[in-house]
C-alpha positions in Angstrom: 55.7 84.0 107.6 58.0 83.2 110.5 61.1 82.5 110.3 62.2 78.7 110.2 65.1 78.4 113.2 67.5 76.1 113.2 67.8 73.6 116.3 69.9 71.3 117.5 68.6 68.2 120.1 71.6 67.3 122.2 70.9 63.4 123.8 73.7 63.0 126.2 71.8 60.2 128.0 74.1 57.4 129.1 71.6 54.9 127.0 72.3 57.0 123.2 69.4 56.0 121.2 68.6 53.1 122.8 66.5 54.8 126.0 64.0 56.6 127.5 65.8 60.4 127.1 65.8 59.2 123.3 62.6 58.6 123.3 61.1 62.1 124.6 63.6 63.6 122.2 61.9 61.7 119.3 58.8 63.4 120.5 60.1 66.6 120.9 61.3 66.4 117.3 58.1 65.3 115.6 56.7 68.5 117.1 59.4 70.5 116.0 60.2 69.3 112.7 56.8 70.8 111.3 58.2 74.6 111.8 62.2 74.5 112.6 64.8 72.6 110.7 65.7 70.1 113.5 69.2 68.2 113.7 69.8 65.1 116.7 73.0 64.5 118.0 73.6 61.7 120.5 76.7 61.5 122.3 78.1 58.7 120.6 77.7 60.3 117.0 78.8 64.0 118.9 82.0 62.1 119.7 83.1 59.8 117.2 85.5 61.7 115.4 87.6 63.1 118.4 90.8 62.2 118.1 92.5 59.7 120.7 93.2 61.5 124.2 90.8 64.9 122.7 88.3 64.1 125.6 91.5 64.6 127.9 92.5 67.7 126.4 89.0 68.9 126.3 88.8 69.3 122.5 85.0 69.4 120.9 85.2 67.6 117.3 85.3 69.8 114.6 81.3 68.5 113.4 79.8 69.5 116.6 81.7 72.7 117.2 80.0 73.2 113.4 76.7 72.0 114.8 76.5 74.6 117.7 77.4 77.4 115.4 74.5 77.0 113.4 72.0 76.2 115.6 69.4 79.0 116.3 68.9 76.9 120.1 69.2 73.9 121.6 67.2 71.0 123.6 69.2 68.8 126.0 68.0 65.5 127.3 69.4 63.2 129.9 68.7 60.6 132.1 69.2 61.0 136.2 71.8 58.9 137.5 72.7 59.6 141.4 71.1 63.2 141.5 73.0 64.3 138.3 73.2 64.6 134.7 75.0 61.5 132.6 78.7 61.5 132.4 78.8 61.9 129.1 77.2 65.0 129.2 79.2 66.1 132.1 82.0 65.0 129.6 80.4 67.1 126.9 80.1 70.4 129.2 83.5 69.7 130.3 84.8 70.1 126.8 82.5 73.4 126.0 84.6 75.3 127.9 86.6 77.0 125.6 83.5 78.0 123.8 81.7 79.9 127.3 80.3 83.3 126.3 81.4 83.2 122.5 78.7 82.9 119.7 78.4 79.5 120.0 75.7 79.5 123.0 75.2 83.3 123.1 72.1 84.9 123.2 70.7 81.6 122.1 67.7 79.6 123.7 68.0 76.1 125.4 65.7 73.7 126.7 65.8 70.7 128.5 64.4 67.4 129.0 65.7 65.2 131.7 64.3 61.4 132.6 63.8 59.6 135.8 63.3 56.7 137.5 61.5 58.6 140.8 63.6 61.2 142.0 66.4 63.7 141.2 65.7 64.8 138.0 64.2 68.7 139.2 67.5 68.9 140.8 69.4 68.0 137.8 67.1 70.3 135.8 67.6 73.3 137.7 71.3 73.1 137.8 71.6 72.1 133.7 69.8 75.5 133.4 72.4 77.5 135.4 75.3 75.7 133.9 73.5 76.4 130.0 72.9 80.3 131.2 76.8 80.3 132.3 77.6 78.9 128.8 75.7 82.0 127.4 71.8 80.6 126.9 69.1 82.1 127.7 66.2 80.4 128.8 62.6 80.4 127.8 59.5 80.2 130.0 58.8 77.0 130.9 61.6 75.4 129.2 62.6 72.7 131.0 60.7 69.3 131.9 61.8 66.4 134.0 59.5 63.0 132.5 59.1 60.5 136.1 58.4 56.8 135.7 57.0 57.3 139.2 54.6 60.4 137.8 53.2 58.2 134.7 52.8 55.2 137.0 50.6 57.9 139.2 49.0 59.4 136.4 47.4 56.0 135.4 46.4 55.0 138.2 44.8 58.2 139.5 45.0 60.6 136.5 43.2 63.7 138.9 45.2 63.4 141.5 48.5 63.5 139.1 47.2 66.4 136.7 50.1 68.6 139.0 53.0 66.4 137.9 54.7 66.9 134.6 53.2 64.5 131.4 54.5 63.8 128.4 51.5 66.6 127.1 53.8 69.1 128.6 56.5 68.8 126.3 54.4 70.7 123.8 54.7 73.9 125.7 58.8 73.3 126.2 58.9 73.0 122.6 56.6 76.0 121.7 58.4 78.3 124.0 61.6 77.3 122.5 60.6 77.5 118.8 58.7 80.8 119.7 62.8 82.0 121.5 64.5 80.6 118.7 62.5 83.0 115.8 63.9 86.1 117.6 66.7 87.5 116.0 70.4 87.8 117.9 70.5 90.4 120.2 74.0 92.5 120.8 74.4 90.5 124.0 77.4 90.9 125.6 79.3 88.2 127.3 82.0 88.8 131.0 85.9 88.4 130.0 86.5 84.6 130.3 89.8 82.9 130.9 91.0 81.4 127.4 94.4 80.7 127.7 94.7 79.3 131.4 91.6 77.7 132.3 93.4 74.3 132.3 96.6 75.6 134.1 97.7 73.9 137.7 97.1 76.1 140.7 97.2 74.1 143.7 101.3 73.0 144.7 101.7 69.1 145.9 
């Protein structure tokens, strides 16, 4: 029987629970609870135990540093907001730092969601993926989906003309690939010397 993988669904959409990133996670999860053991963090619950001022010295709370350890992989979802990811998740990268390249991310699979208005989100897609393969990812095939008002609106109105743009349907593959990712067993992958004890330091003179 395969092996049941661990994941952890990371909503760092500005709108928590409350929106539309939320709601393709949701989906993603009722497909993945029936063969991974699935755990949802939003980024109010991610954050609620950080100390006061641990978002300015970039420290990850103790819960979700936990959280990442066990996970076998990840799916990320976010809304689009001026061609990027939230600021919250940019917050959340931000404070990853100090975990780049250790077992945290390594080796592991990632996928992401990302929700739009219209535009922006394949933009904000690509470049999630590079930052998550920096972090240590890897990704799947066809692991990453960017969900369109614009492209549902289409789809209803003319549902041959749209059957190129990415539907809800589609999120069956992401999840597939990444359950399919997350059943292999670590690799001895190896990860490039990383800055630990200056990465914060001042460079630049007044």
């Amino acid at each position: 029987m395969p092996r049941r993988p661990r994941l952890l669904l990371l909503n760092g959409a500005l709108a928590g629970n409350g929106g539309n990133t939320a709601a393709a996670l949701a989906a993603a999860r009722r497909r993945l609870v029936r063969n991974a053991a699935v755990e949802t963090l939003t980024r109010a619950e991610a954050f609620a135990d950080t100390p006061a001022g641990g978002a300015l010295r970039g420290d990850l709370p103790p819960a979700l540093v936990e959280a990442l350890a066990r996970a076998d992989g990840f799916l990320f979802g976010t809304g689009t907001h001026w061609d990027g990811w939230s600021s919250v998740l940019q917050q959340f990268l931000e404070m990853a730092t100090p975990l780049e390249g250790t077992s945290a991310w390594l080796g592991k699979p990632a996928a992401v969601v990302v929700t739009e208005h219209s535009v922006g989100g394949k933009a904000v897609l690509s470049r999630l993926q590079g930052v998550l393969v920096t972090l240590g990812c890897g990704l799947p095939p066809m692991s990453g989906l960017v969900l369109s008002r614009a492209a549902l609106l289409a789809a209803a109105q003319d549902p041959a003309a749209a059957r190129d743009f990415w539907s809800r349907s589609d999120l069956g593959v992401v999840c597939h690939n990444l359950l399919t990712a997350a059943r292999v067993r670590a690799q001895p992958w190896k990860a490039w010397p990383v800055d630990r004890a200056d990465f914060r330091g001042r460079w630049l003179e007044a």
